[in-house]
N, C-alpha and C positions, 0 to 999 in steps of 0.2 A: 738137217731139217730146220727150215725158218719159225721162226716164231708169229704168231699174226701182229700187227700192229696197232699199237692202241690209239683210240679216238685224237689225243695229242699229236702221238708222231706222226698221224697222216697229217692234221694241221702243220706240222713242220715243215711235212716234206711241202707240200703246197707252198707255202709260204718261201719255201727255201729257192722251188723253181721260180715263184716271182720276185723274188730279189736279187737272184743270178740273170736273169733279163727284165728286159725294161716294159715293154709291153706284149703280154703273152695271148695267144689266140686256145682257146678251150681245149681245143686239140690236143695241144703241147703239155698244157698244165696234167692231163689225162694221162699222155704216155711216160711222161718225166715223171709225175709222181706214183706212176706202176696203178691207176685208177680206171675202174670202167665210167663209162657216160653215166649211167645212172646212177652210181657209189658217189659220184664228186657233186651232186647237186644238193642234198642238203649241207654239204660244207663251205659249197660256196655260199647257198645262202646266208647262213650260221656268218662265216667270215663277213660278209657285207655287210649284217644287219649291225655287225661290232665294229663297224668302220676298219677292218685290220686287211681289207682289201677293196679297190676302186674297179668299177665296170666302165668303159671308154669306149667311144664312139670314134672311130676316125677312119676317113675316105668311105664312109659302110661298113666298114668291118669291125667286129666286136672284138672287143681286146678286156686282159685283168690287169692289173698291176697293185703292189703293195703299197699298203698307206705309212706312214712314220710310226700309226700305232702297231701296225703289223709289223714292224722291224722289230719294234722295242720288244714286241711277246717275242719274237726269234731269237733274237740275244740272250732273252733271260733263259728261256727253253732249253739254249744252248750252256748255260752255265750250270742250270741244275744238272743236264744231262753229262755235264763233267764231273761233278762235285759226286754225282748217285756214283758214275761208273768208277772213282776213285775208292768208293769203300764196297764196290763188287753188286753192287744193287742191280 
């Protein structure tokens, strides 16, 4: 039995599929981070208004892509989530 995910680890996972590609279309961000359309809209907002992801324009088609400040929360995300799972947390 899965555990629900908390408000962080969905930012993760978000943030994780736009760091593993370069410019993502809604879609993508939706199936890859396991999100329905409507679940992922307040976090993209939330994310934009914190500069920790970009909205892009190109050819017409809407794209996201992660900003430097958004790496830097991934990184750190990922160290505590090392450091918790070292003492069973």
């Amino acid at each position: 039995m899965s555990t629900k995910r908390t408000r962080l680890e969905v930012i993760r996972d978000i943030l994780d599929v736009l760091q593993k590609n370069r410019n993502v279309k809604i879609t993508h961000v939706i199936y890859k981070a396991n999100l329905s359309n409507n679940s992922i809209k307040p976090y993209l907002e939330n994310l934009l208004k914190n500069k920790m992801i970009e909205h892009i324009t190109t050819d017409g088609q809407k794209f996201f892509k992660i900003t430097e400040k958004g790496m830097e929360f991934l990184q750190e995300f990922n160290k505590i989530k090392i450091f918790s799972d070292s003492f069973g947390l």
